[in-house]
N, C-alpha and C positions, 0 to 999 in steps of 0.2 A: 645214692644221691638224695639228700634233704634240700627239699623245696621249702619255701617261705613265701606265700601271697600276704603282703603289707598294703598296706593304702600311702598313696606318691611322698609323707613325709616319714616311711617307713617306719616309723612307731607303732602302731595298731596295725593288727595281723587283723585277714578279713575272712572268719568263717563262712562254709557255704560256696566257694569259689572251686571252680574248677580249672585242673591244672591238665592242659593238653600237649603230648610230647610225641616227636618223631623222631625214631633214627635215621641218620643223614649220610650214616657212610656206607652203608652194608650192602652186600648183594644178596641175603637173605629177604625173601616175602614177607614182613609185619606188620601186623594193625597196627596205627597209632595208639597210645594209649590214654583214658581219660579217666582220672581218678581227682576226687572231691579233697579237701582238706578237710581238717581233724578241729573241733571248737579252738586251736590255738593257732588256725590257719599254714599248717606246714601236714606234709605227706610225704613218707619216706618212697622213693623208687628204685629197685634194680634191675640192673643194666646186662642186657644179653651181653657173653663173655667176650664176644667177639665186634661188640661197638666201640666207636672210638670216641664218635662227635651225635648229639642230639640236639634238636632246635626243639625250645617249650614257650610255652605264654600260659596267662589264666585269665578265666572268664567266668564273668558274675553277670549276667542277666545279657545286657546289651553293651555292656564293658568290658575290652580286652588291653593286658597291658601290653608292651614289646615285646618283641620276638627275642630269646638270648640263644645264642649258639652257646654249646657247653660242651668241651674236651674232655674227654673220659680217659681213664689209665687203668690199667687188672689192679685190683689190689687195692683202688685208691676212693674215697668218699669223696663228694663233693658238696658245699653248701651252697644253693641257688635262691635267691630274691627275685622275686617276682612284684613288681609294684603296679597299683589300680587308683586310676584317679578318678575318685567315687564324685567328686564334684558333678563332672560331666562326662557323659557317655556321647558325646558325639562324634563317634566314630564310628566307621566298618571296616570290612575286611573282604582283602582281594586274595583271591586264588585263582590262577592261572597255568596253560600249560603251553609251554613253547614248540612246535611242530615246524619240519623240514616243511613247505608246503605244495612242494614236488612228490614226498617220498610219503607225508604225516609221520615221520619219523620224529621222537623226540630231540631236542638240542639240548646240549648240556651246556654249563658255564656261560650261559647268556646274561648280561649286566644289563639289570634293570633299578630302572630311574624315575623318581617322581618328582616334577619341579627341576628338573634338573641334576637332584641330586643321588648315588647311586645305592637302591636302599637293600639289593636280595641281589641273587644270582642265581640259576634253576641248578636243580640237579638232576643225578644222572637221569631218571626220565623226566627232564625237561618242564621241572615243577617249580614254582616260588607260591611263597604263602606271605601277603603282608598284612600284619594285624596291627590293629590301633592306627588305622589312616583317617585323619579328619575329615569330616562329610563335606563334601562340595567336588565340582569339579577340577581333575587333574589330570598333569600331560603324564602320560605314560608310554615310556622309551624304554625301547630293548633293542640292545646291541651285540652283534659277537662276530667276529672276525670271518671273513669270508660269505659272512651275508648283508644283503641289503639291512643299512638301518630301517624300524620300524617306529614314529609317532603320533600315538593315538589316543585324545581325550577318555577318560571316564566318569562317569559320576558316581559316590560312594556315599551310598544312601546311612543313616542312623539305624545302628543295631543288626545292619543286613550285611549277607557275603555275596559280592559278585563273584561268579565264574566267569574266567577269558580263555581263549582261545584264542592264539597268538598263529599268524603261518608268516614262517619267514621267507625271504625269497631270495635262494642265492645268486650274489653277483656270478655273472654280469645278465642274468636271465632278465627279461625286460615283462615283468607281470606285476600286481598291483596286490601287495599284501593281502593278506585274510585274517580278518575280527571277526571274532563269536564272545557275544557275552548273553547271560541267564541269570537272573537271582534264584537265589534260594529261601525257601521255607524258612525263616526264621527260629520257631519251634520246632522244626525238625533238624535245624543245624546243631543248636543244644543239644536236643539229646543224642545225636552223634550217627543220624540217620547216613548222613553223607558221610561221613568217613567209612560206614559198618559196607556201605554200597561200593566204594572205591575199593576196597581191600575184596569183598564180597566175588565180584568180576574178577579178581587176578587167583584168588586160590580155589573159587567152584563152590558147586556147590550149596547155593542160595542165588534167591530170587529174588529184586527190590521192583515193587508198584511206586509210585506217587500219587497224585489225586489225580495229574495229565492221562495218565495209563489208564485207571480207573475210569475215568471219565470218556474215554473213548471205547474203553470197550461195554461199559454201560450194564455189566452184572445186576440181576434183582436181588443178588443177596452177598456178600460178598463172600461167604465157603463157597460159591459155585465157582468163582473164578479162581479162589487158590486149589482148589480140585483141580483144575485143570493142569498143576506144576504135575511132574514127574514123581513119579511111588507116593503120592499123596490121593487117598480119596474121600467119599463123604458116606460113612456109615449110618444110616438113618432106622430110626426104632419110632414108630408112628409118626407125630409131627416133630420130634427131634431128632436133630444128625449133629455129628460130631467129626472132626475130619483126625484120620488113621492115617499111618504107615502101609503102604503093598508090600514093604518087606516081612516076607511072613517070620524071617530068624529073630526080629528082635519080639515077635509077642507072645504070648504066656501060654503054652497048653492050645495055639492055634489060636486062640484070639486075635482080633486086632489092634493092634499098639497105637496108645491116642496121640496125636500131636499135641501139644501143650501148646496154650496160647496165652498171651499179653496183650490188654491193652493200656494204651499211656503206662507201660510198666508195672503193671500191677496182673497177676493169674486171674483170669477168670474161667480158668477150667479149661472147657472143649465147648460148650454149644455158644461161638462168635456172634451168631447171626441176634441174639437174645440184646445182643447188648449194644450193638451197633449199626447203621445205614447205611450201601454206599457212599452216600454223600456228605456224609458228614468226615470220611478218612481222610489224612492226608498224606500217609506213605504206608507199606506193608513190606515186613521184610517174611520169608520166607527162607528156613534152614531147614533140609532135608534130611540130616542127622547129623550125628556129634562131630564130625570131621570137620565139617565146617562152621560150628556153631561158635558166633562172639562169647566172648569170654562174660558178659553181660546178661547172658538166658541161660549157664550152665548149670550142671545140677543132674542128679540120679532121676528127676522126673524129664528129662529132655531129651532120652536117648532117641526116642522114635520121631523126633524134629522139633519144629518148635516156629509157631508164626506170632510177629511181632506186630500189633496194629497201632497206629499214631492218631489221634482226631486234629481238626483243625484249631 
């Protein structure tokens, strides 16, 4: 599949955009994938053999364009546009999940509405994502057969992604909906903090902080609190320590095997604490080896894990 990010008079391709996709049919476990365009604003993508349908958009700063659903075939290429209207960015984006609020079982094929009009529909676990929604506030209605309808204002702040948390209540049960909503980190939504975290939970394996985490549990340094994950500890040589692997199979002649570290995406080795405060982080992800490692920190230097730090 070739992607195209164009700006809204489709003439000019817009380098620098990021193109974000999900498969929408599979019972396969997936990260979403997030790949940047190429100086002529398109990015070629292939498609696991056994996808049918993917929903994608692209996003350049605090600009996302629509959401396109796109039918897949074996065998067959597709050409997608994606369009950004660089004028104004006054928009966010909602992502929600719809829950039994008897069972918090997800609901699937739930029709959801804004203003009236019907813009997504969850899938099989009971998820909608709407991007490019104008900031202010809006009715939001989700309906599906056999449950009580559910309407309930949002406001959709510039640049930012609410999370909801939808509980539906089936007829004829007589209890009063449940709303949960959260913002998110902005600069953590970018670089793809929250998706690496949603996926993170369902395959193992890795560990995600925020600054909330952080902030309650109140570490002097912050390798003391990622020591404290599983087969991770903090090898220390005078006033430097560096955090290792307990799996003694992957280190060299009995050595310790170092975890590799990133901050804001760039290596700085192993000694974290040199470079950064508690308080200045704003998420941490931790990956305890290759199994579960995004595909974003891979590499022959990350066998023994790999911790990912964000600033504010």
């Amino acid at each position: 599949m070739r992607v195209m990010v164009l700006d809204e008079s489709g003439m000019m391709p817009i380098p620098g955009a990021t193109v974000v996709l999900r498969w929408t049919d599979t019972d396969a476990v997936r990260r979403p994938m997030r790949q940047e365009v190429d100086l002529q604003g398109s990015v070629r993508i292939c498609a696991p053999g056994d996808a049918r349908r993917a929903t994608l958009w692209a996003e350049l700063g605090d600009i996302s364009s629509r959401q396109r659903s796109v039918e897949l075939e074996p065998g067959m290429s597709r050409d997608v546009e994606l369009r950004l209207l660089l004028e104004s960015a006054a928009t966010g984006r909602l992502i929600g999940l719809v829950q039994d609020a008897r069972t918090d079982r997800p609901v699937a094929a739930v029709a959801v509405s804004l203003g009236g009009r019907t813009v997504a529909e969850t899938n099989r676990s009971g998820q909608f994502i709407l991007s490019g929604v104008p900031v202010g506030i809006h009715e939001l209605s989700v309906r599906r057969l056999g449950y009580a309808p559910l309407v309930h204002p949002v406001v959709v702040s510039k640049g930012v992604t609410t999370d909801l948390e939808l509980g539906l209540v089936p007829d004829p049960l007589e209890m009063e909906p449940l709303v949960a909503m959260a913002t998110r980190s902005r600069r953590l939504e970018v670089k793809g903090f929250y998706e690496r975290n949603y996926w993170g939970e369902r395959i193992g394996g890795s560990t995600f902080y925020t600054a909330k985490d952080i902030e309650r549990r109140r570490p002097i340094r912050i390798s003391h609190m990622i020591a404290e994950e599983p087969s991770i500890r903090l090898d220390c040589s005078g006033r430097r320590c560096r955090l290792v692997s307990t799996r003694a199979s992957l280190g060299f002649r009995g050595r310790p095997c170092g975890v590799s570290v990133y901050l804001d995406g760039i290596s700085v080795g192993r000694d974290l604490d040199e470079f950064v405060k508690p308080l200045e982080i704003a998420g941490v992800e931790i990956y305890r080896g290759a199994a579960s490692l995004a595909a974003e920190f891979g590499g022959s230097g990350s066998r023994c894990g790999v911790v990912a730090v964000w600033t504010k």
